[in-house]
FIKOLZA-1660 file (N, C-alpha, C; in steps of 0.1 Angstrom, whole numbers, plus 5000, padded with zeros to 4 digits):
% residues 128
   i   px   py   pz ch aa at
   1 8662 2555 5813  A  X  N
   1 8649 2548 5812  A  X CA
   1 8651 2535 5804  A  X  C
   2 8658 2539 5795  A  X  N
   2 8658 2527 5783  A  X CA
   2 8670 2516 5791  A  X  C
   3 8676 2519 5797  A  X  N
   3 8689 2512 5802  A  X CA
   3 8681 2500 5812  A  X  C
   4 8673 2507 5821  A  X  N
   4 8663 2500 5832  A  X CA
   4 8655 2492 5823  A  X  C
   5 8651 2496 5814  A  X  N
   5 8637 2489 5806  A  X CA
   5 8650 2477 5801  A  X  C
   6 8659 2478 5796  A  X  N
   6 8666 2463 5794  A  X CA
   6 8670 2457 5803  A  X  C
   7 8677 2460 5815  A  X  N
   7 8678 2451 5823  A  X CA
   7 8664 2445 5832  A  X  C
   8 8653 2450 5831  A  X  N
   8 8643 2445 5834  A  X CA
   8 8641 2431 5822  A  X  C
   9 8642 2432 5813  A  X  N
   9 8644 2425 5804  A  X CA
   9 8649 2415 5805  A  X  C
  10 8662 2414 5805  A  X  N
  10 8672 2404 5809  A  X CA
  10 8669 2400 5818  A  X  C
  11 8666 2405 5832  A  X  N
  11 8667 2398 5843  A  X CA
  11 8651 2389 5842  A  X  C
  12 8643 2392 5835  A  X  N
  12 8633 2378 5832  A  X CA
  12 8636 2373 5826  A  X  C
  13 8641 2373 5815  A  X  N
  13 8646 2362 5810  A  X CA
  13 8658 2353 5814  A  X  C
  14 8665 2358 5823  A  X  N
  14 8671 2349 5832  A  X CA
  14 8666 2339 5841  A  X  C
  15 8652 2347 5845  A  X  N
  15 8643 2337 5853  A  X CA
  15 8636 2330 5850  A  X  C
  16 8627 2333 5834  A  X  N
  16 8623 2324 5828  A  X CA
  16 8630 2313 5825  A  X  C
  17 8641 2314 5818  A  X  N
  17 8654 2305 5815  A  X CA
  17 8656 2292 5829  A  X  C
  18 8661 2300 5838  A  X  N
  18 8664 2292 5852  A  X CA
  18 8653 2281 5852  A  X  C
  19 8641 2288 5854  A  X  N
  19 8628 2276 5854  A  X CA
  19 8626 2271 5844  A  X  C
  20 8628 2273 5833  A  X  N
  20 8624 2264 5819  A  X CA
  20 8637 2255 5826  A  X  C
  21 8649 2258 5825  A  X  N
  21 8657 2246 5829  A  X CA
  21 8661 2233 5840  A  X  C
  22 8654 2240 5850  A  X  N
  22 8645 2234 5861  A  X CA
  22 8636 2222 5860  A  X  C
  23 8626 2230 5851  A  X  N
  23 8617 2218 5846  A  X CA
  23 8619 2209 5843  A  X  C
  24 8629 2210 5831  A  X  N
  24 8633 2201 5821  A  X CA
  24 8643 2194 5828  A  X  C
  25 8651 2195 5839  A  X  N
  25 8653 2190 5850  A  X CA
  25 8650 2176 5855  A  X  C
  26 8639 2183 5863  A  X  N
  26 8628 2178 5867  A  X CA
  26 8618 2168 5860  A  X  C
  27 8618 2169 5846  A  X  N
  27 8612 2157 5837  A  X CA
  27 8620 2146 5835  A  X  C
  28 8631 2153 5831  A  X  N
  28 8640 2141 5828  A  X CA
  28 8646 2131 5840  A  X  C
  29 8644 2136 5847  A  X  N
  29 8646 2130 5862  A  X CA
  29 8631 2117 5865  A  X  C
  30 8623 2123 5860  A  X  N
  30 8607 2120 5863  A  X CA
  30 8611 2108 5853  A  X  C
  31 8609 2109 5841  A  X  N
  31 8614 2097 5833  A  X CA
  31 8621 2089 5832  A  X  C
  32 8633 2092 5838  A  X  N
  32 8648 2079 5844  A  X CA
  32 8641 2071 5851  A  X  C
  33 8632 2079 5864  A  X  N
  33 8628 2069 5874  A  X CA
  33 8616 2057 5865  A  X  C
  34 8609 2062 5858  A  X  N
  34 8597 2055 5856  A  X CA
  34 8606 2047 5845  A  X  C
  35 8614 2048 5836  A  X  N
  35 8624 2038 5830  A  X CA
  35 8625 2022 5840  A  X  C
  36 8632 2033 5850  A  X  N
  36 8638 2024 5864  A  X CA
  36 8630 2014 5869  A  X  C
  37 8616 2024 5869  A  X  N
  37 8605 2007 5873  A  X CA
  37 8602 2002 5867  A  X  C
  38 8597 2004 5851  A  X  N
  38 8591 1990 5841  A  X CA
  38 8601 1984 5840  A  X  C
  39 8618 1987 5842  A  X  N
  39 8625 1974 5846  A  X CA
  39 8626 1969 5835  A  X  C
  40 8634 1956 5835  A  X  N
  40 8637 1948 5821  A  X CA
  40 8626 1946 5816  A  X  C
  41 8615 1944 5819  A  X  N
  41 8605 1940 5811  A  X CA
  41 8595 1946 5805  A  X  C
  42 8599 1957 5804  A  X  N
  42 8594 1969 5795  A  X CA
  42 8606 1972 5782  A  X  C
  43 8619 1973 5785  A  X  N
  43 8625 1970 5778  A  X CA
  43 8625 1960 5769  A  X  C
  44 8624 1948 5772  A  X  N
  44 8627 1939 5761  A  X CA
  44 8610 1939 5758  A  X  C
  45 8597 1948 5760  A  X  N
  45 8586 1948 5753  A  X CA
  45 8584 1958 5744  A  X  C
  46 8597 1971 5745  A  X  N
  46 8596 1981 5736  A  X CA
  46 8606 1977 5728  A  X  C
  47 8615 1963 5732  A  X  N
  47 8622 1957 5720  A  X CA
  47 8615 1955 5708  A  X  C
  48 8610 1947 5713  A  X  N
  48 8597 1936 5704  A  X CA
  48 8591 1944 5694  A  X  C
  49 8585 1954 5704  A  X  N
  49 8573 1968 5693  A  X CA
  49 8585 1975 5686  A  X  C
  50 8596 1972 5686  A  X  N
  50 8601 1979 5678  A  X CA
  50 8607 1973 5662  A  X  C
  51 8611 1961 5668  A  X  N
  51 8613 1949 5658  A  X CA
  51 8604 1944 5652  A  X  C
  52 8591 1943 5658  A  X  N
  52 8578 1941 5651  A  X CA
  52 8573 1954 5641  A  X  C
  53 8575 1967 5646  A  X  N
  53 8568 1977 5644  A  X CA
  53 8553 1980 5648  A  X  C
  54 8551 1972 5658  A  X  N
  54 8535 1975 5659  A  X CA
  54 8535 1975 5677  A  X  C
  55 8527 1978 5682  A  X  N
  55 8527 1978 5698  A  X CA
  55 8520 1968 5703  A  X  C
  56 8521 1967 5719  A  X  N
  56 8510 1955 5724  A  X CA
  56 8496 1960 5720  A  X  C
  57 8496 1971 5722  A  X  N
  57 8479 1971 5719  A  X CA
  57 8472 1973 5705  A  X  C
  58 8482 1978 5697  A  X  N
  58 8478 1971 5681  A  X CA
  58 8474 1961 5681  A  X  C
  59 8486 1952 5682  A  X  N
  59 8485 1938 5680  A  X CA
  59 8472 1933 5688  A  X  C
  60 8470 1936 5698  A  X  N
  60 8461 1932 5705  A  X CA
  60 8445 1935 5698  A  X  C
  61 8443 1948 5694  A  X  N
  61 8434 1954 5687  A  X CA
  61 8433 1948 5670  A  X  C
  62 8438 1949 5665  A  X  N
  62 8442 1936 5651  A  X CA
  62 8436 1925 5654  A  X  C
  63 8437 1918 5663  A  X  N
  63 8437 1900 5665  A  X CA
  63 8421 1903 5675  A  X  C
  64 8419 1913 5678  A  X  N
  64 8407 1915 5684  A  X CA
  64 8409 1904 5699  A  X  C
  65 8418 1909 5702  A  X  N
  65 8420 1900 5719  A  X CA
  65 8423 1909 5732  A  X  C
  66 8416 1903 5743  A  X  N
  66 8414 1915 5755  A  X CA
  66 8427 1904 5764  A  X  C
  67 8428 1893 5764  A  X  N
  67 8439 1885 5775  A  X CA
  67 8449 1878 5765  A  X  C
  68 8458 1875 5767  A  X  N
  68 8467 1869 5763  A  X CA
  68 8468 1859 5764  A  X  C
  69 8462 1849 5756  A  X  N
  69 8460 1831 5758  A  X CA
  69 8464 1830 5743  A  X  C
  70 8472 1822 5745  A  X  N
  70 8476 1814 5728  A  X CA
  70 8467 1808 5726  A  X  C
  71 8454 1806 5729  A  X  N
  71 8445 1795 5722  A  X CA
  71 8435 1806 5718  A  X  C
  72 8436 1813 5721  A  X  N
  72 8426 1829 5717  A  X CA
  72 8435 1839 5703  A  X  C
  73 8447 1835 5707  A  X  N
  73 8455 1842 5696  A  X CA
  73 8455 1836 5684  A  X  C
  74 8454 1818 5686  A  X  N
  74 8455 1812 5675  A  X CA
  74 8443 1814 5670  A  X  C
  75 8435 1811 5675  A  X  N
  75 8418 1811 5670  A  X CA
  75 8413 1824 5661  A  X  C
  76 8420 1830 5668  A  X  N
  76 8415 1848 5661  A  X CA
  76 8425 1849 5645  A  X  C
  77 8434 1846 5648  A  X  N
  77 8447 1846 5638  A  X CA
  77 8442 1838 5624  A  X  C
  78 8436 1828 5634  A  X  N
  78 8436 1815 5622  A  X CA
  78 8421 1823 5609  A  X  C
  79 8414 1826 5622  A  X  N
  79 8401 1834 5615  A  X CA
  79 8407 1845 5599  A  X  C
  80 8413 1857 5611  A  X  N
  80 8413 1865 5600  A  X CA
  80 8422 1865 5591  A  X  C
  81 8435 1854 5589  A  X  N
  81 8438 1847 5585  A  X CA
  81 8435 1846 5571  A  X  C
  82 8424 1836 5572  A  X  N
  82 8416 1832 5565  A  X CA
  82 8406 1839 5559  A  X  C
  83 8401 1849 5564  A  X  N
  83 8389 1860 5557  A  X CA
  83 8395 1871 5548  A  X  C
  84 8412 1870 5552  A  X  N
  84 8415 1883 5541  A  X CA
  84 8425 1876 5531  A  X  C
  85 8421 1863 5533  A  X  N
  85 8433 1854 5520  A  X CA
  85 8426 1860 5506  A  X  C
  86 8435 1866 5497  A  X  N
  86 8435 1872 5485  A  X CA
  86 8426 1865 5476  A  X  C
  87 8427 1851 5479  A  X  N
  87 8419 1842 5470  A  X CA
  87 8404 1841 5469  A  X  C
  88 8401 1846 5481  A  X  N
  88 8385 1849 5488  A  X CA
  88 8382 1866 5484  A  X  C
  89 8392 1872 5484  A  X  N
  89 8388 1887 5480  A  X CA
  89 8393 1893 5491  A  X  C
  90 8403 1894 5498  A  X  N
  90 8404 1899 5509  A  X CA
  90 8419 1902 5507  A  X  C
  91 8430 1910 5516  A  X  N
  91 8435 1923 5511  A  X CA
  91 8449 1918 5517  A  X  C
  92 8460 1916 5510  A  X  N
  92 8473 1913 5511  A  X CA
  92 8475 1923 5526  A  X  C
  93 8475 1932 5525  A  X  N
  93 8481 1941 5532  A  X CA
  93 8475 1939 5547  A  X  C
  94 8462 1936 5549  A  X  N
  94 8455 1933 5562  A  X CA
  94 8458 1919 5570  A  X  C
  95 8459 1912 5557  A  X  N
  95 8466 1902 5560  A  X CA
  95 8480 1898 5567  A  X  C
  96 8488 1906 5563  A  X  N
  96 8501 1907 5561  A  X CA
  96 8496 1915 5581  A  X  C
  97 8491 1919 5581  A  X  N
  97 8492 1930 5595  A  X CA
  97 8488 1923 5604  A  X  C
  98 8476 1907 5604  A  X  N
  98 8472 1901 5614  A  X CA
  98 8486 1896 5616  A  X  C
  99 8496 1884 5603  A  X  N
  99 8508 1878 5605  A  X CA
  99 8516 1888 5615  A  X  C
 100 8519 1901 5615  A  X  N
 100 8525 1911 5624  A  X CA
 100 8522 1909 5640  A  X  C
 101 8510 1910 5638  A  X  N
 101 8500 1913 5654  A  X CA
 101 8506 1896 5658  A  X  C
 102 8507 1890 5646  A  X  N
 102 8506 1875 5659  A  X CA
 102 8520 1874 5663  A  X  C
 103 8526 1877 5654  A  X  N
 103 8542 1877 5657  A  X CA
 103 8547 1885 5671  A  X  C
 104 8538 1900 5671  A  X  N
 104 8541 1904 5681  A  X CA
 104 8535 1901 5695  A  X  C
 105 8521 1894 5692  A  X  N
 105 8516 1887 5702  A  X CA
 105 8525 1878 5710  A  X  C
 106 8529 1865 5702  A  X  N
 106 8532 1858 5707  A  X CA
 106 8547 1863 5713  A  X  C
 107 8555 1865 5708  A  X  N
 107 8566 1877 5714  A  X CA
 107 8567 1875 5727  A  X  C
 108 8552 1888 5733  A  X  N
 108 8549 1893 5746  A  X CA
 108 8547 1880 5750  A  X  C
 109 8540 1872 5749  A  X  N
 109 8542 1854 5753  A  X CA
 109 8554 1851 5761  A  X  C
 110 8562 1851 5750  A  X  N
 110 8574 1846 5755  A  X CA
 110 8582 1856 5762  A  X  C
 111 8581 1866 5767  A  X  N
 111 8585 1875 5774  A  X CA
 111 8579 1874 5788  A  X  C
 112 8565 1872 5785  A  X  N
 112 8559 1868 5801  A  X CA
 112 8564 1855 5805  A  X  C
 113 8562 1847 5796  A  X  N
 113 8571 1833 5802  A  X CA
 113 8581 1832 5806  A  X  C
 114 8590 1836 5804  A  X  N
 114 8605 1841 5807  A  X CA
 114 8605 1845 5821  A  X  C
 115 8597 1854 5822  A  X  N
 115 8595 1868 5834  A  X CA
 115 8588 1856 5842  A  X  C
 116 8581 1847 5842  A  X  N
 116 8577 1835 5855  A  X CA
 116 8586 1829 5857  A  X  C
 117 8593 1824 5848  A  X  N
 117 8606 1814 5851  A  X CA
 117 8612 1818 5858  A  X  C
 118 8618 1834 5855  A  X  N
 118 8628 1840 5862  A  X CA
 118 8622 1841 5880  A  X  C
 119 8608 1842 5878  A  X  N
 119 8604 1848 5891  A  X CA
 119 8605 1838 5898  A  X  C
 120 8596 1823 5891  A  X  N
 120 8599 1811 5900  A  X CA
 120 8614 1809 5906  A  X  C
 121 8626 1807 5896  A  X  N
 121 8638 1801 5902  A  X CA
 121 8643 1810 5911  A  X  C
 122 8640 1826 5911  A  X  N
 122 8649 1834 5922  A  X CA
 122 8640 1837 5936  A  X  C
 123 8624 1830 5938  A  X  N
 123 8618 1823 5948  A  X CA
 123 8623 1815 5952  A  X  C
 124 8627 1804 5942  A  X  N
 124 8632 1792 5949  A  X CA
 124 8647 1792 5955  A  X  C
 125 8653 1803 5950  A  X  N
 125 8664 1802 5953  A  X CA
 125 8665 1809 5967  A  X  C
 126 8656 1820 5968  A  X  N
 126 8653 1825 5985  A  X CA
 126 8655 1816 5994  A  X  C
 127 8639 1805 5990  A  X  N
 127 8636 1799 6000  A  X CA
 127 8648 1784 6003  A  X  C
 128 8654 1786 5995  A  X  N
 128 8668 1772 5996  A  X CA
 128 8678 1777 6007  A  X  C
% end
């Protein structure tokens, strides 16, 4: 009885095993691919957020901006900028975090600009 009651045993947990390692399989596979499609330009944008330490949507949420216009980043930057300069009563450290957000803003900037360039010259190079 007791002999059957362990190999009952084992043999689920063999099967549990199999499919837990299946899965994990199966994820890791799931996430290569989705690597595969954000493509370089996910990469060098989880460069950035990493170098920066803050993400696009921090930064974006900090500087209080919904599109990516440098005349929107400056304007906002320049604002709070200015509302948490120490001198006015306003807080080194928040400060210090809008400098971050714009840094990482403008970053993503130059990553999308890059990412047109590239797309214009290997259009044009099709159509040549």
């Amino acid at each position: 009885m007791a002999k059957y009651l362990a190999q009952i045993i084992v043999m689920g947990a063999q099967v549990v095993g199999r499919a837990f390692a299946r899965a994990l399989q199966q994820e890791y596979a799931a996430s290569q691919a989705a690597a595969r499609a954000r493509g370089r330009a996910g990469q060098q944008s989880a460069a950035a957020s990493s170098i920066t330490g803050m993400s696009l949507q921090e930064a974006q949420q900090i500087l209080n901006i919904s599109t990516l216009t440098p005349e929107e980043i400056q304007k906002n930057y320049e604002h709070l900028f200015k509302v948490n300069d120490k001198s006015v009563g306003g807080s080194f450290y928040l400060q210090s975090k809008v400098v971050r957000a714009k840094e990482r803003l403008d970053e993503e900037l130059s990553i999308q600009t890059e990412q047109s360039q590239q797309k214009q010259q290997s259009q044009q190079n099709t159509e040549t």
